[in-house]
Structures are given as structure tokens and as C-alpha cells.
Phi, psi and omega in degrees: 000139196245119160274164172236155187271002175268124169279000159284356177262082182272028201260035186234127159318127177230192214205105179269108152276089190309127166232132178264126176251161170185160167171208164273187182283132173086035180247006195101034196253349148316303186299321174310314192297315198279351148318297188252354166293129183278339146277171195288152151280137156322049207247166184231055171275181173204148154314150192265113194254181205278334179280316167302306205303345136280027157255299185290139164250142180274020170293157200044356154253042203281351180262019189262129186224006167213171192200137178314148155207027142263276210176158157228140192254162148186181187197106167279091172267158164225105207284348172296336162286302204105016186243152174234134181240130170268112143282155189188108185297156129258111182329128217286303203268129234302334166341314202235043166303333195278353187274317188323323172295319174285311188296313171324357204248119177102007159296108206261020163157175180198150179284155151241090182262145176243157170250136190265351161319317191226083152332301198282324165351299222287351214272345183286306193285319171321326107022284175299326178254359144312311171324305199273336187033065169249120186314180217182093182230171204255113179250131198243118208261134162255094205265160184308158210024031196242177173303118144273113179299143127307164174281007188247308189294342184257316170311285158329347188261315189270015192028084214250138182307157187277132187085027157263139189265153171218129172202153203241148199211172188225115192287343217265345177249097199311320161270349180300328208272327189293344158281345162302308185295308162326314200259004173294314182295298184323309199264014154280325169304303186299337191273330206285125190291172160235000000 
């Protein structure tokens, strides 16, 4: 799949796929939307005030000064598919969970991103789209100094049903995150009956 970065070519038929990026607080899933979107993104941070920061925990993020508390859009094509893929970030922290059904509805798969620094972050959004059987792959952020887990070693740690992909990304990189997205569309093609 080749994508493209121009937001002016609307002159190609296309196919809108809603994809839900999630995961836990602080794993990167703003920074993934704002990477690989080809329009300006949408996003609803606010500052991290001092009555949240007892609430959210910043271990290991301690230099984290904002935080999703909607959502985040973007939107990527690959006109060479025919496809436009819609993204929609979710706010990390369980506070704003009650948003995850909504943002969730026409979703034809989702990221789940970790951080392997706070692993147990990851297990609420694995959870949710197991519940739901909604396809699914584990994109595991590789932030600078942390374990890089195998992909077998993050499947046991999160018991991840057999045939879930963990594939590993840096969100911070357009093409790293746009091989996340590809492999989200592959296994949603493969799981989805027809």
C-alpha cells in the first residue's frame, strides 16, 4: 500500500475505513495520529494540572505536560487501494473510558498501542476489543530506552488471543506508523466474514 500526503486530491473513488488508535495513558497515541495524517489533526489536549496529575500516574512519563480528554482525527489515503483511513485516538485514562463506545461505532479495526516501560497500562484496551471482536493488532512503541519485547514475549504478556499481530513502531515516524496501519486493514480483511 503506497500512501499519500496530499490533502487536495479528492478526484479518486475511495473505500472510508474508521480505524480507533487506543491504548493507555501516555503511550503515544496522539503523537501516531499526528505523524501519519495527511490533514492538520484534531486533537483536545489540555494541560496536565496539578488536581489531574493526582489522578493520572506519570511514573515513567514524568515529563508528559498534556493529556488527550476527547479524542483525536486524522485521516491518511492510499489512493492506490482506493482507501482513506479515519483515525480516532482515544483518550488513555480510565476517567474518560465512557467515550471508547462512541468513538468505537463503525470501526472496522484498531490499534492498541504500548508502551513496554507500563506493559499493565495495555490490558484495559486489549480487553475491550477482545470483548467486542473488533480486529486488532498490538503496535508496541519503541520509545528510546526501553525493552524491546519480541512479539511472542508481548503475546504472553498480554495473552493475546493466537493470530493477534504485534508489530513494532516508533509513532513518532510516518512511515513506521503507516506500517502499523497496513497491518491493521490486512487483519481486519482477514478476520472480517464476508
Amino acid at each position: 500500500m503506497d500512501s499519500k500526503t496530499s490533502d487536495d486530491d479528492e478526484s479518486f473513488p475511495f473505500v472510508p475505513l474508521k480505524i480507533l488508535v487506543a491504548g493507555g495513558f501516555g503511550v503515544g497515541k496522539t503523537t501516531l495520529v499526528k505523524s501519519v495524517s495527511e490533514i492538520t489533526p484534531v486533537t483536545t489536549e489540555a494541560l496536565i494540572t496539578a488536581a489531574s496529575a493526582q489522578l493520572d500516574r506519570l511514573d515513567g512519563i514524568e515529563g508528559k505536560t498534556t493529556t488527550t480528554v476527547a479524542m483525536d482525527f486524522g485521516r491518511i489515503s492510499f489512493p492506490a487501494q482506493k482507501l482513506k483511513l479515519y483515525l480516532w485516538g482515544t483518550p488513555g485514562q480510565d476517567r474518560f473510558w465512557f467515550m471508547w463506545d462512541e468513538l468505537a461505532l463503525g470501526a472496522v479495526g484498531a490499534v492498541v498501542l504500548v508502551d513496554t516501560r507500563r506493559l499493565a497500562d495495555s490490558f484495559a484496551a486489549v480487553e475491550y476489543f477482545l470483548d467486542r471482536d473488533l480486529p486488532f493488532v498490538v503496535a508496541v512503541n519503541e520509545f528510546d530506552g526501553s525493552y524491546q519485547y519480541t512479539g511472542d514475549e508481548i503475546t504472553d504478556a498480554l495473552a493475546l488471543r493466537p493470530g493477534v499481530p504485534v508489530v513494532h513502531c516508533d509513532a513518532r515516524l510516518a512511515r513506521s506508523v503507516t506500517d502499523v496501519l497496513i497491518a491493521v486493514v490486512k487483519h481486519s480483511l482477514a478476520t472480517t466474514p464476508t
